[in-house]
DRENLUM-252368 format. One record per residue (C-alpha): residue number from 1; residue in three letters; x, y, z. Coordinates in Angstrom, 2 decimals, always signed. Layout:
 pos code      px      py      pz
 NUM  ALA       X       Y       Z
...
This chain:
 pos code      px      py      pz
   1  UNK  +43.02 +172.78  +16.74
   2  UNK  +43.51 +176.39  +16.51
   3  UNK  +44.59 +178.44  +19.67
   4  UNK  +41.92 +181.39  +20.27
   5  UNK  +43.68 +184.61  +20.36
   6  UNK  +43.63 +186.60  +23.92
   7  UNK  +40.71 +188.74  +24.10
   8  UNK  +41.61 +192.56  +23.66
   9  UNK  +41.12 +194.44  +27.09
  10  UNK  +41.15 +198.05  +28.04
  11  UNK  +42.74 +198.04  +30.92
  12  UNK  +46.85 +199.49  +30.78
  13  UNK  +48.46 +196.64  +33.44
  14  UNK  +47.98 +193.64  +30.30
  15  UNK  +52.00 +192.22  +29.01
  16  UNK  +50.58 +193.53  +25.35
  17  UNK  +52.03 +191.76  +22.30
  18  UNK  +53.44 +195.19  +21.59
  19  UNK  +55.72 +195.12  +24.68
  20  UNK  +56.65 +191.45  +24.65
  21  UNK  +58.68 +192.20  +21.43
  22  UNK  +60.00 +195.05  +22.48
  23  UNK  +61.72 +192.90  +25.09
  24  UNK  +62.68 +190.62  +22.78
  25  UNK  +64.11 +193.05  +20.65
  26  UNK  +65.86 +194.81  +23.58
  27  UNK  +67.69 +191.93  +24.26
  28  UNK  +68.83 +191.72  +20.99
  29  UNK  +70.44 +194.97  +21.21
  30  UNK  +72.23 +194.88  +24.52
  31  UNK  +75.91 +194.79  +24.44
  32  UNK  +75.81 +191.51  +26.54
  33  UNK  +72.71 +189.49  +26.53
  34  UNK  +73.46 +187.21  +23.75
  35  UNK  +76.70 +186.72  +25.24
  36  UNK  +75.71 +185.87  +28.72
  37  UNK  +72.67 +183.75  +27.07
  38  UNK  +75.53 +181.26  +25.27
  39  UNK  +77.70 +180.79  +28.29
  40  UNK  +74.90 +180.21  +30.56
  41  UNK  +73.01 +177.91  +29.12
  42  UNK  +75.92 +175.83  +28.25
  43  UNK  +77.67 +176.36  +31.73
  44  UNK  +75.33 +177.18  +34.10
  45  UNK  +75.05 +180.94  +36.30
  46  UNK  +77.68 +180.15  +39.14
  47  UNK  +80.42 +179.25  +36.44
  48  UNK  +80.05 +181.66  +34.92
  49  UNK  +79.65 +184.44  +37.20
  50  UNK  +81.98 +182.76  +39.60
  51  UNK  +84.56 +185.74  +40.89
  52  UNK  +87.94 +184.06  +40.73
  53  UNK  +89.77 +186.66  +42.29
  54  UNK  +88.17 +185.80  +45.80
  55  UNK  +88.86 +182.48  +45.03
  56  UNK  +92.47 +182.75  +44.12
  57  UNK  +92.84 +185.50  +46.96
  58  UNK  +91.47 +183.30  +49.71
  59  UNK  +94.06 +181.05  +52.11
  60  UNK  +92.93 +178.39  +53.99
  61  UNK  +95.34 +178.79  +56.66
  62  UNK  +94.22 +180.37  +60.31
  63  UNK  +96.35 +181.94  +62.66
  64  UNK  +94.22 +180.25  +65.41
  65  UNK  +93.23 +176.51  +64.69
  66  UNK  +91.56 +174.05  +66.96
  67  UNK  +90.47 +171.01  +64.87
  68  UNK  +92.45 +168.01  +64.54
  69  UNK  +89.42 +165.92  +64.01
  70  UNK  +87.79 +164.35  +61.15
  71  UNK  +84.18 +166.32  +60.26
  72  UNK  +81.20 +164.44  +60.61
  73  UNK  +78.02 +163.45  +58.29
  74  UNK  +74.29 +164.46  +58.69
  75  UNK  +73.78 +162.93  +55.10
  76  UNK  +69.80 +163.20  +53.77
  77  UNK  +68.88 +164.64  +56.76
  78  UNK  +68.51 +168.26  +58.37
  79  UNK  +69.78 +167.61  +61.57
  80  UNK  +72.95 +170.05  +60.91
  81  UNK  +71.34 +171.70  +64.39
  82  UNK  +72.30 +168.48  +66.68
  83  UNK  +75.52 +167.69  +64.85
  84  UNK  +77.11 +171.38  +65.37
  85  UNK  +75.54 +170.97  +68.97
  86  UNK  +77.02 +167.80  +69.84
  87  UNK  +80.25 +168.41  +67.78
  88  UNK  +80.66 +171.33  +69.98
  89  UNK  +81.32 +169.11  +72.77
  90  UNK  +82.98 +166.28  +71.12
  91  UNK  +86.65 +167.93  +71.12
  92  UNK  +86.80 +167.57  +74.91
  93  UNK  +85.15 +164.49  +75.42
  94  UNK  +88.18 +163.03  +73.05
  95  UNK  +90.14 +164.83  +75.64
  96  UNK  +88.36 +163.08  +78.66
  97  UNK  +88.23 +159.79  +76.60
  98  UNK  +92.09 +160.49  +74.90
  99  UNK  +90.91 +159.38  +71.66
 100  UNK  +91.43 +160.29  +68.65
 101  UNK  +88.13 +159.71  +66.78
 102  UNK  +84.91 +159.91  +68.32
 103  UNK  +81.15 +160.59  +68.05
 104  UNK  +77.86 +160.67  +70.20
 105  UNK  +74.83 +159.21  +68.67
 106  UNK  +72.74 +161.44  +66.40
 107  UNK  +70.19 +159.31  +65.90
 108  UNK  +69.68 +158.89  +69.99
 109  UNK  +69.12 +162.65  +69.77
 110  UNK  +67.22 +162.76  +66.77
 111  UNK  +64.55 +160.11  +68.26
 112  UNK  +64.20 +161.83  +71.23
 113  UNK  +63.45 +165.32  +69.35
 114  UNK  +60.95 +164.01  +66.95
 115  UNK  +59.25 +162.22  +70.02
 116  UNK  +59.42 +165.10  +71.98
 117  UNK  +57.93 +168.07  +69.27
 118  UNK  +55.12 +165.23  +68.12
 119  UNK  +53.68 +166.09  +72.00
 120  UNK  +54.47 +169.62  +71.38
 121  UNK  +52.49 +170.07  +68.10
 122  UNK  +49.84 +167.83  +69.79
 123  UNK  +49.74 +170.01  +72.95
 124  UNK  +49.80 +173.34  +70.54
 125  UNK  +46.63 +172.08  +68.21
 126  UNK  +45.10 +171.72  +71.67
 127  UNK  +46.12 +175.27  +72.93
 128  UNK  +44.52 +176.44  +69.77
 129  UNK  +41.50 +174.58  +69.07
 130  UNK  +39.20 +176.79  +69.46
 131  UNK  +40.49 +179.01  +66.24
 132  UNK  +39.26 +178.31  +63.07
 133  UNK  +41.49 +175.98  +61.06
 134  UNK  +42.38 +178.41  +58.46
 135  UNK  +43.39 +180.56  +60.90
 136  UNK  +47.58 +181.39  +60.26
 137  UNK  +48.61 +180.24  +63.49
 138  UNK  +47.07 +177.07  +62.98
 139  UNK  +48.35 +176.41  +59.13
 140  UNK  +51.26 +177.27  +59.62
 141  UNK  +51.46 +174.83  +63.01
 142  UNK  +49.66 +172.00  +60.32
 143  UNK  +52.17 +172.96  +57.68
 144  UNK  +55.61 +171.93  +59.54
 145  UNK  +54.91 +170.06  +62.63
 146  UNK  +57.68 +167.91  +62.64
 147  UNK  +60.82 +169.29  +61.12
 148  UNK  +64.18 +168.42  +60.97
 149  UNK  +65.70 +171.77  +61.76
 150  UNK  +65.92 +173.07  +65.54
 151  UNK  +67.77 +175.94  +67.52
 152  UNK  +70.27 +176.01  +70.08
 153  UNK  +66.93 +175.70  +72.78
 154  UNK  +66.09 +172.24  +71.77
 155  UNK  +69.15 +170.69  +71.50
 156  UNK  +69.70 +171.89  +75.27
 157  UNK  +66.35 +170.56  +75.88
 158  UNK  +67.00 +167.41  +74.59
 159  UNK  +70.19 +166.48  +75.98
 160  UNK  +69.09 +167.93  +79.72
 161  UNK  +66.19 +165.76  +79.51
 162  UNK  +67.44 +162.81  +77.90
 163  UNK  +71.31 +162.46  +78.05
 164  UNK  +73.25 +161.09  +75.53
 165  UNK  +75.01 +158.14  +74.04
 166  UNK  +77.97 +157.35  +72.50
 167  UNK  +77.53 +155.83  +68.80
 168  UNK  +77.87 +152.46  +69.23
 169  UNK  +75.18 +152.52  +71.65
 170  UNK  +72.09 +153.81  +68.88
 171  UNK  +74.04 +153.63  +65.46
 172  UNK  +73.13 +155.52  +62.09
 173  UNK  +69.94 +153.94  +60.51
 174  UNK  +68.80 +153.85  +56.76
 175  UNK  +66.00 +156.11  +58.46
 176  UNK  +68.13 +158.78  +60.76
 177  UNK  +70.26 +159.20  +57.27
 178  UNK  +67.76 +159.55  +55.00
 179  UNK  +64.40 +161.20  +56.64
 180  UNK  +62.20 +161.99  +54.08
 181  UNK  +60.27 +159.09  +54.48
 182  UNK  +60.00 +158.75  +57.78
 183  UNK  +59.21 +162.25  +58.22
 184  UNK  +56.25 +162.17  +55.80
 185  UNK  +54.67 +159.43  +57.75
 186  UNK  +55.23 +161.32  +61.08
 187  UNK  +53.61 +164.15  +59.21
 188  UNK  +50.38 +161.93  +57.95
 189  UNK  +49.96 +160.58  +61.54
 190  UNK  +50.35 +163.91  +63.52
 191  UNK  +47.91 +166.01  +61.35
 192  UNK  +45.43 +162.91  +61.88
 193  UNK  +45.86 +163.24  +65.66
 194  UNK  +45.67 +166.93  +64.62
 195  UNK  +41.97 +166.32  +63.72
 196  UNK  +41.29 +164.20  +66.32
 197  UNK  +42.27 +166.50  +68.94
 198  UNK  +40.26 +169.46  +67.23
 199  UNK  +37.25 +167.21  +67.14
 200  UNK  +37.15 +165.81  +70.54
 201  UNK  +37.30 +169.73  +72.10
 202  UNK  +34.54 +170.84  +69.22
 203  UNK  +31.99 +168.54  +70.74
 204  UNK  +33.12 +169.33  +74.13
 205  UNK  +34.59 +165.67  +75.61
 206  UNK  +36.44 +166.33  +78.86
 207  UNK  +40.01 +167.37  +79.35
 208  UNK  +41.07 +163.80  +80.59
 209  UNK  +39.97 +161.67  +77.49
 210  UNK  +41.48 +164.29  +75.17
 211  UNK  +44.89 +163.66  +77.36
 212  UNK  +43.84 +160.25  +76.47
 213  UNK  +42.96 +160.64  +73.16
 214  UNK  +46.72 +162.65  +72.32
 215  UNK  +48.46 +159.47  +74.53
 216  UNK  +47.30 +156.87  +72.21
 217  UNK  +48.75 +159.16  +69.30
 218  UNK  +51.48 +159.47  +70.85
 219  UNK  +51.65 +155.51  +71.19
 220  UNK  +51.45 +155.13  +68.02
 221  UNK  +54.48 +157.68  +66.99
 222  UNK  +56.86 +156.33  +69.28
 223  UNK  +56.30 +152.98  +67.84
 224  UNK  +56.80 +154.38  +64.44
 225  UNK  +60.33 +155.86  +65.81
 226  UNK  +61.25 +152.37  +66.86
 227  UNK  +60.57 +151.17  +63.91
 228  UNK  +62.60 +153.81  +61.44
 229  UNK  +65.45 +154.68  +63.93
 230  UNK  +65.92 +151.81  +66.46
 231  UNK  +64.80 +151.87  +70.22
 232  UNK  +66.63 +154.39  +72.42
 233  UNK  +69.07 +152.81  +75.16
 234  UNK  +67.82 +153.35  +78.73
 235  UNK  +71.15 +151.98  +80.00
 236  UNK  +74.29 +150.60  +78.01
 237  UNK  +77.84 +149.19  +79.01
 238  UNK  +80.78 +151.90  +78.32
 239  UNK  +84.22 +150.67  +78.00
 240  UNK  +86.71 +151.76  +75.33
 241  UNK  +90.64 +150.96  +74.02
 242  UNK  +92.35 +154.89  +74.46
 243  UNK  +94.64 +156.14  +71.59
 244  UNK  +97.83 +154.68  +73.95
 245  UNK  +95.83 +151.22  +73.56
 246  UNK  +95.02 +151.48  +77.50
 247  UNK  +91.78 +149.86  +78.33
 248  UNK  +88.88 +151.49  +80.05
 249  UNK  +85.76 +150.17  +81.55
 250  UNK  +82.90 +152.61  +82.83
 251  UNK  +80.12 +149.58  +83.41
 252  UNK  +76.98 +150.51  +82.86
 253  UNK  +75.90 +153.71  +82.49
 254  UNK  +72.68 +155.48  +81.77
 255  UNK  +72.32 +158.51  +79.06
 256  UNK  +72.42 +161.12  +81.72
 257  UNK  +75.03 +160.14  +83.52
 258  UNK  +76.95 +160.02  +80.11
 259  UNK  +76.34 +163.45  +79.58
 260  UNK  +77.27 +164.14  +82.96
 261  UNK  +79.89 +162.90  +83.18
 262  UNK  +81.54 +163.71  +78.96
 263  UNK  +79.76 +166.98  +78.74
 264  UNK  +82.53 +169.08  +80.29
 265  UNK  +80.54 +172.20  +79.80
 266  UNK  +76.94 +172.57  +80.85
 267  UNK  +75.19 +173.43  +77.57
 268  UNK  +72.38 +175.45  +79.76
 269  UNK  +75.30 +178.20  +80.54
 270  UNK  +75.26 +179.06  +76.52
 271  UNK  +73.13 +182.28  +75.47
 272  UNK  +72.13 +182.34  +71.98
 273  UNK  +72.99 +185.37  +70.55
 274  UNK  +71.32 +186.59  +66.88
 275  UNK  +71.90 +189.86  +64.80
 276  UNK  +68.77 +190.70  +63.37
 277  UNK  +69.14 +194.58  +62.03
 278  UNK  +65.02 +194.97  +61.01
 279  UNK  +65.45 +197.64  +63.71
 280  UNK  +68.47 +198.43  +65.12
 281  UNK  +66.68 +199.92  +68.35
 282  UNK  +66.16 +196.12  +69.11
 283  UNK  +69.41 +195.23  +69.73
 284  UNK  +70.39 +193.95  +73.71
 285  UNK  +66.97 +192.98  +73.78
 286  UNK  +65.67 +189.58  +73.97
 287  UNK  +63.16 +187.76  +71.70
 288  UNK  +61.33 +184.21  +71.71
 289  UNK  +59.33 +182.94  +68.80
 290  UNK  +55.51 +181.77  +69.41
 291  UNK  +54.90 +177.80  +69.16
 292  UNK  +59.02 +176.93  +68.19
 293  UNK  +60.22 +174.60  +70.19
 294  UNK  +60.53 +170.94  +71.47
 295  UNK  +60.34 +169.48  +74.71
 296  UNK  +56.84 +170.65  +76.64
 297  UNK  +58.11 +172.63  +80.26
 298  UNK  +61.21 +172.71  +78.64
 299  UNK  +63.33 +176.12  +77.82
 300  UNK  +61.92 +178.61  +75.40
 301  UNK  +63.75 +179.39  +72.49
 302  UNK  +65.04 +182.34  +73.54
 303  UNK  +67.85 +185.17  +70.94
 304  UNK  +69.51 +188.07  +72.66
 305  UNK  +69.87 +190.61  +69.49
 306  UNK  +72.85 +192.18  +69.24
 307  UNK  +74.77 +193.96  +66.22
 308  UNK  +77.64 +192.40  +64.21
 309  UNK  +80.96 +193.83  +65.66
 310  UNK  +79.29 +192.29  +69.15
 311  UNK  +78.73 +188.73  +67.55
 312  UNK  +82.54 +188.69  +65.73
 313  UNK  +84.06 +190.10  +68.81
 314  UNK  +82.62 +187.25  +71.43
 315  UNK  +82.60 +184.71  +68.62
 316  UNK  +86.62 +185.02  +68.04
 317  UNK  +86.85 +185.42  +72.07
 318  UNK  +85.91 +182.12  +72.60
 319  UNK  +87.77 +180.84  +70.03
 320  UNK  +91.11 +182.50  +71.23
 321  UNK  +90.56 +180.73  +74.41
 322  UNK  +90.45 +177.13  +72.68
 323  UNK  +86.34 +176.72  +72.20
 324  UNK  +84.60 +176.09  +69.26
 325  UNK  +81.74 +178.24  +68.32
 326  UNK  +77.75 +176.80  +67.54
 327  UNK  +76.74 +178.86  +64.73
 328  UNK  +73.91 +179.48  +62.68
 329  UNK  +73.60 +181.13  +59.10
 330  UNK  +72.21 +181.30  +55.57
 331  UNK  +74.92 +178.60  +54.01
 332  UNK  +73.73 +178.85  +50.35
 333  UNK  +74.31 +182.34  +49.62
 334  UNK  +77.55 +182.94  +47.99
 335  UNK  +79.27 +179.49  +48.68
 336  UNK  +81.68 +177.33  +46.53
 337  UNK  +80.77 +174.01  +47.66
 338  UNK  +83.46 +172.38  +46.52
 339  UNK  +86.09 +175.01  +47.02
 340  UNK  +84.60 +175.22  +50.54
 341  UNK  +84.89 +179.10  +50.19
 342  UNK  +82.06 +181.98  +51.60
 343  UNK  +82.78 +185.39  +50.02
 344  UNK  +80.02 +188.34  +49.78
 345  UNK  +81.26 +189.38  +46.18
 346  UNK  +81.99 +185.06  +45.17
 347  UNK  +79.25 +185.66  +42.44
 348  UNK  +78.98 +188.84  +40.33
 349  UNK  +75.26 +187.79  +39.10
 350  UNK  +74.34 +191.47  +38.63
 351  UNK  +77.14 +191.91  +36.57
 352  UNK  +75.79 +188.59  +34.27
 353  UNK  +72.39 +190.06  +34.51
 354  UNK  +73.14 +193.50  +34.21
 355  UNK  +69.97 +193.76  +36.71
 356  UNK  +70.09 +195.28  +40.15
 357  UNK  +69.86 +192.38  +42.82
 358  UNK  +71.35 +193.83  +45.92
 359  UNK  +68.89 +194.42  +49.14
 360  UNK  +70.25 +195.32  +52.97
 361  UNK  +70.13 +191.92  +55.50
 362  UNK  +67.44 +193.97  +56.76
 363  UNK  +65.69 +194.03  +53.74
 364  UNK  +66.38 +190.42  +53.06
 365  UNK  +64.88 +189.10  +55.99
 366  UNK  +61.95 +191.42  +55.39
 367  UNK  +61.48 +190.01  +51.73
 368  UNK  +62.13 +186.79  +52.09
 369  UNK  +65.14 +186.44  +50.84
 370  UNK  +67.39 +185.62  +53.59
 371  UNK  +66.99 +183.64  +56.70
 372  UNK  +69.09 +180.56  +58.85
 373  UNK  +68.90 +177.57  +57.08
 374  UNK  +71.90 +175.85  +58.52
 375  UNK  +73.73 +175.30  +61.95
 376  UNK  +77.92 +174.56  +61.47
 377  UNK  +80.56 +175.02  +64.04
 378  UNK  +83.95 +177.76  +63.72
 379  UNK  +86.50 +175.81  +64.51
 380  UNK  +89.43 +178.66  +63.54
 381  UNK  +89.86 +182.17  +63.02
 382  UNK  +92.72 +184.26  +61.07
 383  UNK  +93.32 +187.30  +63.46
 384  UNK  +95.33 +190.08  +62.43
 385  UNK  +96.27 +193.54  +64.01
 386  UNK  +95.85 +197.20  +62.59
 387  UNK  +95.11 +200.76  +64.39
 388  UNK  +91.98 +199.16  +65.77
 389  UNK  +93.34 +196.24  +67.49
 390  UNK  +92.83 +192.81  +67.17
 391  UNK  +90.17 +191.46  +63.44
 392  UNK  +88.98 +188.70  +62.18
 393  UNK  +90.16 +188.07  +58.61
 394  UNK  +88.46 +184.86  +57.77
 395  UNK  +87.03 +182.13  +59.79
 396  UNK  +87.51 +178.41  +59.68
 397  UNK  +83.84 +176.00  +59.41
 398  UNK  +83.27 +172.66  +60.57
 399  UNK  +80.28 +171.55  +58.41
 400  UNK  +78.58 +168.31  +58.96
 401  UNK  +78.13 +167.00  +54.78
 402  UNK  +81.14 +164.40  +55.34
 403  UNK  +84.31 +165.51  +53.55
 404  UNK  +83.96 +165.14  +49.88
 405  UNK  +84.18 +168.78  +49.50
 406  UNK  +85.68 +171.76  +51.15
 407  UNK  +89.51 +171.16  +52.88
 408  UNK  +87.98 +167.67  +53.77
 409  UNK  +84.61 +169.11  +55.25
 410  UNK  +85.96 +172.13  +56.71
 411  UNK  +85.63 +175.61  +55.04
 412  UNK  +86.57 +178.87  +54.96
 413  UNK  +84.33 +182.11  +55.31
 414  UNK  +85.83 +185.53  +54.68
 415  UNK  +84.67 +188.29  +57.01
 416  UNK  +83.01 +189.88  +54.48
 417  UNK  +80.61 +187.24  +54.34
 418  UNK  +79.94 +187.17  +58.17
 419  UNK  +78.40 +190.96  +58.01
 420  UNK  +75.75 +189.50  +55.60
 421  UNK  +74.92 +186.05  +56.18
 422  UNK  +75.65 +185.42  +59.55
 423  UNK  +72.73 +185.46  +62.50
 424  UNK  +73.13 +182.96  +65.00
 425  UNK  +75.90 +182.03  +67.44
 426  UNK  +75.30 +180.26  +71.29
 427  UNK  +78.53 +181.75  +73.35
 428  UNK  +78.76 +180.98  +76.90
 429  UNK  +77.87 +183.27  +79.54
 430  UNK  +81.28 +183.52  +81.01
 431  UNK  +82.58 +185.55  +77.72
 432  UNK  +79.67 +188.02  +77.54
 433  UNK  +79.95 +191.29  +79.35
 434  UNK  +77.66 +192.17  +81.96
 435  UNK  +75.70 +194.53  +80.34
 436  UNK  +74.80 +191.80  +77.81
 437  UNK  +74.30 +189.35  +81.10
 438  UNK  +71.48 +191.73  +82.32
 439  UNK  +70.18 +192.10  +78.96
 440  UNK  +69.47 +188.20  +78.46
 441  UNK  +67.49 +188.42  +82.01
 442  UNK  +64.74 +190.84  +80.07
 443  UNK  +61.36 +188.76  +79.59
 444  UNK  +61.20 +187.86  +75.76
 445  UNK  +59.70 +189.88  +72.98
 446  UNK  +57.59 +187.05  +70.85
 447  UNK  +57.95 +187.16  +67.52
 448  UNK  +55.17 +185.57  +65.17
 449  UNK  +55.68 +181.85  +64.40
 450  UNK  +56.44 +182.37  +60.99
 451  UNK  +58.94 +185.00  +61.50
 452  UNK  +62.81 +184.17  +59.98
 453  UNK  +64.39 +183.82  +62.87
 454  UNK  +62.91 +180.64  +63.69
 455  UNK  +63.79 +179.34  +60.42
 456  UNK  +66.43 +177.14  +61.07
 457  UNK  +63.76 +174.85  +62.99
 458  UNK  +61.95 +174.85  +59.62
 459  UNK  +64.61 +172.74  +57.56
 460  UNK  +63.88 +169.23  +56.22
């Protein structure tokens, strides 16, 4: 069958035939196109444009160190937000414990999340029934009710609520490893109750039976939790063999008074702060973002913006006094996976391109091409001394994707990268100054639901 030519148009916006080989023939001609075109396609873009001098030039060694602990695994799942969380607190509960390896359930926490934001999204489709359901708001709310991804909020939320467990007590599932599955079930089920709700407040039933019309969904997704990730401890015996081989025995304890009792720090004394430079007149202000969150008369999620030099400064504070840092940042840009190395000039792309790529962190987030997608831990930082006092030089990562790659799981980020790709880090109230104390009491800006900084609650 012969292919009808494209009709002939008068208008001057058309790709003509004409300017398609012009392309073509301008590629021909440029000094490196061909070039770039062989080693590409046979090697692939970050091989190629891979900048070995950062490489070569960057030491994993840290003039400040605090892990002596094997990294952790999150696996097929995106709950990097709860492993950085509770790894945060797992160095001193080895202390308490005096062991030498260690973990707190992830799953326990993951159940309890998923249970808790499948009421949220129910209670949110019935705060806005009475928009149209092509309104944003609502799509967007439809499009990602149940994600894997959270902020520093909802893990506090969580774990004040619901305490925690040590490992043994809710184990790793097929289900809490892997969540695709499980998620897309949760999904089918919650946009069902979705309609449900929507239709029992269109037709005007009364406010009880649409409580009792969101319970019996809610039935129904705790029962599918069971079933995927195991059913949560209420109470569970606690007794454990120390690293001297002394024995201890706790008795029974329940989830709260576990985290009472091995949470040495109260994670409600954190403030989360965020540099987000779309206006610079918005930094020591605070912001919230509409509909993100977890538990229902729970905390907001709630950023204090500040600007970079702020964030480094507090962030290598705390780890000078012997804390780790909860951190949150866009991990794919300009990362070596396997060398475990962040570096802002890691890739020269333009250079392989010989096309202009480069947009401000302001401009990224406005564009779309930037935002958190992943929540780590510093665990080290490389100080060193010039006119202007005390600098961080590189900083040391815990990541949470087992230890295949990296320096066994941990990695290394140049400062460099930390101006660019950076946004998040939760430092506790007792390092911030009290200008930036009074600043975290102002009520909340909200930001749109869809805005970037609640992006890192968007991550399956």
């Amino acid at each position: 069958m012969a292919i009808a030519p494209t009709p002939e148009t008068t208008t001057d916006n058309r790709l003509t035939d004409e300017y398609i080989a012009q392309l073509r023939a301008d590629f021909n001609s440029h000094p490196t196109a061909q070039l770039m075109q062989n080693a590409v396609t046979r090697n692939g873009i970050d091989l190629i444009s891979r900048n070995h001098s950062v490489v070569a030039a960057t030491d994993h060694s840290f003039s400040n160190l605090l892990d002596s602990w094997k990294v952790t695994n999150q696996k097929q799942s995106g709950r990097c937000w709860l492993f950085a969380g509770l790894n945060l607190f797992r160095p001193a509960a080895m202390e308490a414990l005096n062991l030498k390896k260690f973990e707190f359930s992830q799953n326990y926490t993951l159940f309890w999340d998923k249970f808790e934001r499948a009421n949220y999204f129910l209670e949110a489709m019935i705060e806005t029934a009475d928009r149209e359901i092509d309104d944003r708001t609502v799509a967007f709310l439809l499009e990602c009710p149940l994600d894997d991804g959270g902020q520093w909020n909802m893990f506090v939320n969580i774990i004040r609520k619901h305490g925690i467990v040590p490992k043994y007590a809710m184990p790793e599932t097929q289900s809490s490893s892997a969540t695709r599955k499980m998620n897309e079930q949760l999904l089918a089920r919650l946009r069902k109750g979705a309609l449900e709700l929507r239709s029992c407040l269109e037709v005007g039933i009364a406010s009880e039976q649409v409580q009792a019309t969101k319970n019996k969904i809610l039935e129904e997704v705790y029962r599918m939790l069971c079933i995927h990730l195991g059913t949560p401890p209420t109470e569970f015996d606690w007794q454990w063999n120390d690293k001297d081989k002394v024995f201890h025995n706790d008795g029974e304890m329940t989830p709260l008074e576990f985290a009472n009792r091995y949470f040495q720090t109260d994670p409600s004394d954190y403030v989360c702060l965020v540099n987000d430079p779309r206006s610079t007149s918005s930094y020591n202000n605070t912001y919230t973002v509409e509909f993100l969150g977890n538990v229902v008369g729970g905390d907001i999620v709630k950023y204090l913006n500040v600007d970079v030099p702020t964030m480094k400064q507090l962030a290598m504070a705390t780890l000078l006094d012997g804390e780790p840092v909860w951190m949150g940042c866009d991990v794919g840009k300009m990362m070596d996976r396997k060398e475990g190395v962040w570096d802002v000039d890691l890739f020269k792309y333009e250079d392989v391109y010989d096309a202009e790529l480069t947009l401000t962190k302001a401009e990224r987030l406005e564009y779309h091409e930037t935002l958190m997608t992943h929540a780590m831990l510093f665990t080290g930082v490389d100080v060193i001394e010039d006119e202007n006092g005390q600098r961080a030089r590189r900083w040391r990562v815990e990541n949470s994707w087992g230890d295949e790659n990296g320096k066994k799981g941990f990695y290394t980020m140049n400062d460099s990268w930390f101006d660019e790709f950076m946004f998040e880090v939760a430092i506790h109230k007792k390092y911030l100054p009290a200008e930036l104390l009074a600043a975290w009491d102002l009520e909340p800006t909200p930001l749109c639901p869809w805005d970037p900084m609640g992006a890192l609650a968007r991550r399956s």
